[in-house]
VEXFIZA-106676 format. One record per residue (C-alpha): residue in one letter; x, y, z. Coordinates in steps of 0.2 Angstrom, whole numbers, padded with zeros to 4 digits, always signed. Layout:
N
AXYZ/...
end
This chain:
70
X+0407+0553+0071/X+0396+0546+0084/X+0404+0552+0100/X+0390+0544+0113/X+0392+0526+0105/X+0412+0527+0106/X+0411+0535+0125/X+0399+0520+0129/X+0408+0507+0123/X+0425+0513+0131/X+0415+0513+0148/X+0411+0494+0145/X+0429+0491+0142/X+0433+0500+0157/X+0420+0487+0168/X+0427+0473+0160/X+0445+0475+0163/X+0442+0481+0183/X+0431+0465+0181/X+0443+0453+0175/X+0457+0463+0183/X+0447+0459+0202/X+0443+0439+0196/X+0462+0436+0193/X+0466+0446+0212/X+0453+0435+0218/X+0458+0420+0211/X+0476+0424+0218/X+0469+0426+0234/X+0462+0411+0235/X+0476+0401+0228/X+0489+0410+0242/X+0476+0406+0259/X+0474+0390+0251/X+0492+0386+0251/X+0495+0395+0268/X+0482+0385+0275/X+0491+0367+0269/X+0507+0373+0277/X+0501+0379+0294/X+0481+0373+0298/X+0481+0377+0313/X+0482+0399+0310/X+0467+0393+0296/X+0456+0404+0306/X+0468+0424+0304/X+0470+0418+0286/X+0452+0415+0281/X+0451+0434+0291/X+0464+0441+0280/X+0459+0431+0263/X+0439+0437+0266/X+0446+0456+0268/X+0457+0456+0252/X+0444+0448+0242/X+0433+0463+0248/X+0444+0473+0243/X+0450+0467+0226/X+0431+0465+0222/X+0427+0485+0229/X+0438+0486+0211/X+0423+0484+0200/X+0410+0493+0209/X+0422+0509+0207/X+0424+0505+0188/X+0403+0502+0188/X+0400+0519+0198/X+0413+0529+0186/X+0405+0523+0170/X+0387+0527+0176/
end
């Protein structure tokens, strides 16, 4: 059995789910500060603050699944 070939394919699964697992958090996000922001514009400027650190953070996802892998 090829073990090398299997092991490398399993990491690419591994970055693509942290990958699309981090877009959909991101999108989320997005959608949340975006609503936040139409029902109170004036606190647009602690929710853009708190939507910019979570996307960060949803994004640090994938370069943990990238670093693992390699």
């Amino acid at each position: 059995m090829n073990y090398p070939l299997l092991a490398e394919m399993t990491g690419s699964i591994h970055v693509g789910l942290a990958a699309l697992g981090a877009a959909i958090g991101v999108g989320l996000i997005g959608m949340g500060a975006s609503s936040a922001v139409g029902r109170n514009p004036g606190a647009a400027t602690p929710i853009l603050v708190q939507a910019i650190l979570a996307i960060a953070f949803a994004e640090a996802i994938v370069f943990y699944a990238l670093f693992l892998v390699r």
